[in-house]
N, C-alpha and C positions, 0 to 999 in steps of 0.2 A: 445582542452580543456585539462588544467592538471586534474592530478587527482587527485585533492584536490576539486576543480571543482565539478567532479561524483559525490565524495562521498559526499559534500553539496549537490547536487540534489538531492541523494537517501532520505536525510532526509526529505528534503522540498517536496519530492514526498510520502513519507510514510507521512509526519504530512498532504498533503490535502488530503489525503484519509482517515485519520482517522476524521475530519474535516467537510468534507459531511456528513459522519453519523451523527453529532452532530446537523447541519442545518437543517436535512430530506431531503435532494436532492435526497436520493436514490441511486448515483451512484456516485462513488470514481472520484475527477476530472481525473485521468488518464486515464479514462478507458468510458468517455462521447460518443467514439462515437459507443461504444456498446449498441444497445436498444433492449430489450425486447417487445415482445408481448403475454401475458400468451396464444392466441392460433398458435403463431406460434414461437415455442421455437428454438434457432439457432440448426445450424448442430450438429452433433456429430464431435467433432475432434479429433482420436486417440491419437495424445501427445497431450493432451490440449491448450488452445492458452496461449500465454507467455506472463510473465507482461510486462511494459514497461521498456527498455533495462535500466534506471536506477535504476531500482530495482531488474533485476538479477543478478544471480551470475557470469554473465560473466564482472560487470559493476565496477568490485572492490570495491562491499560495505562492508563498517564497521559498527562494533556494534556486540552483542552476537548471536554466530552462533545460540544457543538454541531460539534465538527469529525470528531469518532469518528463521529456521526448521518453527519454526511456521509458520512465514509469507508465505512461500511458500505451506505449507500443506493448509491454509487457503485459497488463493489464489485459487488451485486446487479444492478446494471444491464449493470456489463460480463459479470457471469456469463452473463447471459441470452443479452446478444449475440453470445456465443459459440454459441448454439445455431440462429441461422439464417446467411443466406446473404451476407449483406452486409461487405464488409471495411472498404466507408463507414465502419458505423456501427458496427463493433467498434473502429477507430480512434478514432473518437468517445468512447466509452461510456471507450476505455481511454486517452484524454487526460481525460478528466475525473475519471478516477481518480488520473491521475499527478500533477495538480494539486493536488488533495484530498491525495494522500498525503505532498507537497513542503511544502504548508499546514501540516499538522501536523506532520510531522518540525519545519519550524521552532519552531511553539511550542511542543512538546516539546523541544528544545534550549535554546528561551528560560524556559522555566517552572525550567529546570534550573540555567539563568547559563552555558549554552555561549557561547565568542565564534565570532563568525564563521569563523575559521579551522579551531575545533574542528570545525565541522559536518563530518557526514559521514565521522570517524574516530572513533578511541576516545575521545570527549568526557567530559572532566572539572570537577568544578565550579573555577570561581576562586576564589582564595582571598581567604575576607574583608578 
């Protein structure tokens, strides 16, 4: 895959995560085949579990690191909250992710010259 490749997936992977939260599905499509049960919350994982490889920082993405800070702190937060009881605040933790991830899809779209329309399909640049 080039990596021009990656970095359209990063986008198209942050816009269906922000995307779910909008529908109610509950759970960012990356991340489907983690499920919860509020009486039996997953393990604890010392380094928490990682996003999907096109949405880390090893995957080449683009867009404002102060919004990747974010997405990644958000990320981390809803990882946690998956590990105890509460579905409050796993709702929480995973609208603030879905936000965050909506955030930046946008300005990765805009850094890119996506129009509006484009977002969310196979966005292409306009032509000068």
């Amino acid at each position: 895959m080039t990596g021009y490749g990656r970095r359209r997936n990063s986008a198209h992977q942050l816009r269906l995560c922000g995307s779910d939260a909008r529908t109610g599905s509950g759970v960012p499509a990356p991340f489907h085949a983690v499920s919860v049960n509020p009486r039996d919350p997953l393990p604890h994982e010392p380094g928490g579990r990682p996003a999907p490889y096109e949405l880390s920082a090893d995957s080449g993405r683009v867009g404002p690191t102060e919004l990747w800070g974010r997405f990644d702190d958000a990320f981390a937060a809803w990882d946690r909250s998956l590990e105890g009881t509460s579905i409050a605040t796993i709702a929480e933790r995973f609208g603030e992710l879905a936000a965050t991830a909506r955030a930046l899809a946008d300005a990765v779209d805009t850094q890119r010259g996506a129009t509006r329309t484009e977002q969310g399909t196979d966005a292409t640049r306009r032509s000068a």
